[in-house]
N, C-alpha and C positions, 0 to 999 in steps of 0.2 A: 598476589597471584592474579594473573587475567583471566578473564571468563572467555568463555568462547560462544558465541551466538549462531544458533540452528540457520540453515539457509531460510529460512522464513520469515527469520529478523532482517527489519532494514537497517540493520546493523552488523551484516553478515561478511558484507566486503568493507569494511570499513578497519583500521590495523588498529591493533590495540600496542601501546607499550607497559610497562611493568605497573602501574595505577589507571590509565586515563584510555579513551576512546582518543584516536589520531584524530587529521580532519577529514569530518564525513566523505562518505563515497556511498553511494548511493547503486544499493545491486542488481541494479535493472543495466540490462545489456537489450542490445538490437536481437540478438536471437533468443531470449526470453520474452518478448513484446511483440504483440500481433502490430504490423506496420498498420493497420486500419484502427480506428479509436471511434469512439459515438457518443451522443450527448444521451444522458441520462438524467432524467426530473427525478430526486427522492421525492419517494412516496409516501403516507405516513407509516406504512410496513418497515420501511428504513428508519424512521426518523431516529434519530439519534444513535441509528445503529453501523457502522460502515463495517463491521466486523458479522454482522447478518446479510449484505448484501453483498461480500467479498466472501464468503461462504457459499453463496446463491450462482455468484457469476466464475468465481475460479476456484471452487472446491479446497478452499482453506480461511479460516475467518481469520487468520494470522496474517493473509495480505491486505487487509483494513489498511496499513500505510499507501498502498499504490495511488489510492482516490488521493489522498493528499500531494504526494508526488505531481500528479497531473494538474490537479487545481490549486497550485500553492498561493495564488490571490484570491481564491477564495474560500478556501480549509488554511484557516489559521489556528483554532484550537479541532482538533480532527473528529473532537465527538458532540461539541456545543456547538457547531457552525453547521455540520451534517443535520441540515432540517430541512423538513416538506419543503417541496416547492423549489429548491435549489437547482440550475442546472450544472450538471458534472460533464468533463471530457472522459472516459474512463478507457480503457484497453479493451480490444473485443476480447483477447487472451491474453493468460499471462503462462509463462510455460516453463517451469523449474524443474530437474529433477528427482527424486524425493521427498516433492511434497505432497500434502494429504491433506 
């Protein structure tokens, strides 16, 4: 039986068949994303947190993945690499229907 994943998983557009996830597809579109992006220093408010500061900046801590989407050279593990000090690209928005 396939699961089906909330639009807040970044696994959301991504096809499932009868066992396995297909190959990733990643649910970020041009009209969900502010065309503008800005560098962000974690602070140690963040640290080790990307699910406190995707809560702070797009009112859902479930978009924790986006940070990593943007900086995929330098979020390799997405919650032991999220340290002080780090700079981020991030989205000034992010903009879904139904999320919370």
């Amino acid at each position: 039986m396939a699961t089906e994943y909330s639009n807040t998983s970044n696994y959301s557009a991504t096809n499932l068949n009868k066992k396995y996830l297909e190959l990733y597809n990643p649910p970020l579109t041009q009209s969900q994303l502010d065309a503008d992006t800005r560098t962000f220093t974690i602070t140690s408010r963040y640290n080790r947190r990307p699910d406190l500061l995707a809560h702070e900046l797009y009112g859902s801590s479930r978009l924790w993945w986006v940070f990593v989407h943007y900086n995929r050279d330098i979020l390799k593990d997405p919650v032991m690499d999220f340290q002080t000090g780090k700079i981020l690209e991030v989205p000034k928005q992010f903009k879904s229907s139904g999320m919370r």
